[in-house]
C-alpha positions in Angstrom: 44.3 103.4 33.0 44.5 104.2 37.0 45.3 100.8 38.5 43.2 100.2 41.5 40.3 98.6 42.7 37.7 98.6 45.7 37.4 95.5 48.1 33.6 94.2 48.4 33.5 93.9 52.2 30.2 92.1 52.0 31.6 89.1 50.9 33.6 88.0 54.1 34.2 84.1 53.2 34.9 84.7 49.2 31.6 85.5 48.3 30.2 82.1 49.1 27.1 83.6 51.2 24.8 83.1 48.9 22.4 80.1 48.1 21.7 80.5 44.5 22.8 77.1 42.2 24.0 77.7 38.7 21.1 76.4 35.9 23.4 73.8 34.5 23.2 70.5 36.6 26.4 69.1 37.5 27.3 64.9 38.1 28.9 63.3 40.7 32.1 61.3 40.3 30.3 58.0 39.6 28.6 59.0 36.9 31.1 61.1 34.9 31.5 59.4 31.0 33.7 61.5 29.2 36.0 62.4 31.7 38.6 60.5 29.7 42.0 60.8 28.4 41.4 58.5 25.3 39.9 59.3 22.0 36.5 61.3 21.7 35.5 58.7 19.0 36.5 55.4 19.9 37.8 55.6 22.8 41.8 54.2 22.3 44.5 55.7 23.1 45.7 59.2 21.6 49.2 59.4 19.8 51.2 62.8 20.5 53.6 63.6 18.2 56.7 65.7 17.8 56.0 67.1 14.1 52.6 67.6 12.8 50.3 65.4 10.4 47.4 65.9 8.3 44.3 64.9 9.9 40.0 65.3 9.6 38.3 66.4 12.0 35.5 63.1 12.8 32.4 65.4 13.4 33.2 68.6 11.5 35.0 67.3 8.5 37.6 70.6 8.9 41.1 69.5 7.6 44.3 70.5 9.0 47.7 70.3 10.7 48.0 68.7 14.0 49.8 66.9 17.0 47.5 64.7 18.0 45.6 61.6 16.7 44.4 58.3 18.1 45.7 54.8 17.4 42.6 54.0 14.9 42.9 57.7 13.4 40.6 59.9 14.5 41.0 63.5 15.1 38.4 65.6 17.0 39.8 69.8 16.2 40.1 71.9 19.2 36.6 74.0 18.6 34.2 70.2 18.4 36.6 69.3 21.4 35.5 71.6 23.5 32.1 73.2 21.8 29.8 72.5 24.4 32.0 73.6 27.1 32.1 76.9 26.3 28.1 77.0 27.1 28.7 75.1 30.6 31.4 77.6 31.2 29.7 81.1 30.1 26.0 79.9 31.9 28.0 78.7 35.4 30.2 82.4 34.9 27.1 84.0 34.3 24.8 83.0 37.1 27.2 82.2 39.9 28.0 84.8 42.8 30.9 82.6 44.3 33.9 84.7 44.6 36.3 81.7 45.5 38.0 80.6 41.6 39.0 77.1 42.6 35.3 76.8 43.9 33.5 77.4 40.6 36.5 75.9 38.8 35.8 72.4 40.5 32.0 73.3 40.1 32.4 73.6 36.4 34.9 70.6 35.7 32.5 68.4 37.5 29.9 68.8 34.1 30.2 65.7 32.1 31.4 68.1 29.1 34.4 69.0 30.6 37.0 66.5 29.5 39.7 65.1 31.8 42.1 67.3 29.5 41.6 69.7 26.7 41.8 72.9 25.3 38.3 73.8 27.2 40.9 75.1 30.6 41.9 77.5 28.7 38.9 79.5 28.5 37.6 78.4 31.8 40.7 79.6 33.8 40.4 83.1 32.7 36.7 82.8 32.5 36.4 81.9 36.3 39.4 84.4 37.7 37.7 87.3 35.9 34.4 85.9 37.8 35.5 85.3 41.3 37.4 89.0 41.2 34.2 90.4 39.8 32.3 88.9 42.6 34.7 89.6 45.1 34.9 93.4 44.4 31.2 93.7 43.8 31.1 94.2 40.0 28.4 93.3 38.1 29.4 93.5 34.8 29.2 90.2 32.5 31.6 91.4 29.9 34.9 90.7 30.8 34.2 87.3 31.9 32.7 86.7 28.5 35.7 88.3 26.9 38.2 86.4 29.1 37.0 83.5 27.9 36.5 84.0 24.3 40.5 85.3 24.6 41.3 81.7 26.4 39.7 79.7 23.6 41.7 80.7 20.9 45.0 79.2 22.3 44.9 75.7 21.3 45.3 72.6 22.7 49.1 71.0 23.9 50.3 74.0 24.3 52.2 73.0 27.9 54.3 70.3 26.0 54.7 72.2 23.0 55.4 76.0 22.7 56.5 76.1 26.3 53.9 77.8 27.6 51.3 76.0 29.8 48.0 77.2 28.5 46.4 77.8 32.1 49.3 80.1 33.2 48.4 81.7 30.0 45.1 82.1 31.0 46.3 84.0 34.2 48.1 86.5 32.0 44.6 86.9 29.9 42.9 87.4 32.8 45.3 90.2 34.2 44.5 91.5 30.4 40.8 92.0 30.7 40.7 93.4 34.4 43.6 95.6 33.8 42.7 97.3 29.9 45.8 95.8 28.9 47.5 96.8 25.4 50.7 96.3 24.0 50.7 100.2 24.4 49.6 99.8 28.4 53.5 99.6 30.0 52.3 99.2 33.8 49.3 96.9 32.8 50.9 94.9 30.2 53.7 94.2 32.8 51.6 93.0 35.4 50.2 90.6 33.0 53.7 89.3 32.0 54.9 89.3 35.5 51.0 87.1 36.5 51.7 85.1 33.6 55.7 84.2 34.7 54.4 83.4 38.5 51.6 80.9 37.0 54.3 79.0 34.6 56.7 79.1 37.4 54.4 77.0 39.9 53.3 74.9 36.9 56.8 73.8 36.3 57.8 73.4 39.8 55.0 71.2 40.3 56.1 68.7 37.9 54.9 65.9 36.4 53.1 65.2 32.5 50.3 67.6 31.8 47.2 67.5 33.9 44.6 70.2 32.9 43.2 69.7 36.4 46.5 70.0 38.4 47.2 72.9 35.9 43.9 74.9 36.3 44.0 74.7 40.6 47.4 76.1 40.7 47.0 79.1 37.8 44.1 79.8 40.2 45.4 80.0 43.1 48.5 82.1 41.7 46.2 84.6 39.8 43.9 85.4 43.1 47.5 85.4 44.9 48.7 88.0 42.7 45.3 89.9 42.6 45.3 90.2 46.2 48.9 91.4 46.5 48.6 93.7 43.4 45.7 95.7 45.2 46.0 94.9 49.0 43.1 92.7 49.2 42.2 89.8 51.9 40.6 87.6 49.2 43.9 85.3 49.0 44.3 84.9 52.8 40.3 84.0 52.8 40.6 81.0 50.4 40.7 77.4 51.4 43.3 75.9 48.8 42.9 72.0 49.8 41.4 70.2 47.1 41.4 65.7 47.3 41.5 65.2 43.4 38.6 63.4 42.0 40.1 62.7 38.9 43.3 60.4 39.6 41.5 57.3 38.3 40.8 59.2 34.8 44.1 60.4 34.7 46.8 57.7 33.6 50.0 59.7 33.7 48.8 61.3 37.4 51.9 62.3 38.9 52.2 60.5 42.3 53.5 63.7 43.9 50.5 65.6 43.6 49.4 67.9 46.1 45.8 67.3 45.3 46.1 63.3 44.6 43.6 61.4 45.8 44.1 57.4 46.4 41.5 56.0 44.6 
């Protein structure tokens, strides 16, 4: 594949010159319910282990291995976890014409089905860089975003504190995949995904703290459309606003104090 791309000129501000409103309604802060750390169930607190156990899922009945279950012993599996996220995400991908990521990002996480974490970021991060770099270079077809998220959905949930691999930097990489055509027989474009992938985990761990899918998500985004616009000479990077006050420090019990995006509340 011949690396390259052309820059949609039309969208001057990242695409946000449009006034169409994605079908799926979206909540304000005060009346978010399930944008909780705690059990899915029950709502107590979730255990995180160090060597898996044997658990059912509560609403699917699927048994296997895993790292996480809650004080009273309920497991929800990563596909009831995040099920009906993968319709907000796809519809909002779908309909949208933003071409600024952290916008639709913060658009998407604000739907009640979003969780305050889970393994749901990892199909919206690729999902929503694949969309904005659609939008931004004028290209219309649905596809990749669909394929960029059904990649990010298959990498499970913990994976920042346990294969060493933050899931959302991950995402970045899996974005670079789709765009790009990547193979593991594509040298150039399977490099650029590596080296997008590196950058991402890089900021991630520089940032510190315990894992925050939120705090996670806004910096993979802001790498990916940094290393999008330096991979093919684009403004879109320069264009973005990158100031975000976090809405979700009160949901967020281990919310690092050192956060660029903390809010006080």
């Amino acid at each position: 594949m011949e690396i390259g791309c052309m820059e949609n000129t039309k969208n001057d501000v990242c695409g946000k010159n449009s006034d169409n409103i994605p079908v799926i309604q979206v909540l304000s802060t005060g009346t978010r319910n399930t944008c909780k750390t705690d059990c899915l169930v029950c709502g107590t607190e979730v255990d995180y282990m160090s060597e898996p156990v044997n658990a059912t899922c509560h609403y699917c009945g699927v048994e296997e291995r895993t790292y996480f279950v809650c004080n009273d012993g309920h497991y929800v599996c990563n596909r009831c976890h995040s099920e009906d996220a993968m319709a907000v995400i796809e519809n909002i991908c779908r309909t949208t014409d933003i071409a600024d990521p952290l916008t639709i990002a913060e658009m998407i996480m604000e739907h009640p089905s979003i969780h305050m974490h889970g393994p749901e970021h990892h199909a919206l991060i690729p999902a929503v860089l694949v969309t904005a770099y659609q939008n931004y270079t004028g290209n219309t077809d649905k596809g990749p975003i669909v394929e960029a998220m059904r990649r990010g959905s298959l990498v499970p949930g913990g994976y920042c504190g346990l294969y060493g691999a933050c899931a959302a930097g991950i995402g970045v990489g899996i974005a670079m995949c789709v765009l790009l055509e990547a193979t593991p027989l594509t040298p150039e474009e399977r490099a650029h995904a590596n080296w997008a992938t590196a950058c991402t985990l890089k900021c991630i761990a520089d940032a510190g703290g315990a894992r925050c899918c939120k705090k996670s998500t806004r910096i993979s985004l802001e790498e990916g459309m940094k290393y999008l616009s330096d991979m093919f000479d684009l403004g879109w990077y320069e264009k973005a606003d990158f100031h975000v006050n976090c809405d979700y420090t009160q949901y967020n019990r281990e919310c690092d104090t050192d956060c660029r995006y903390r809010s006080e509340g």
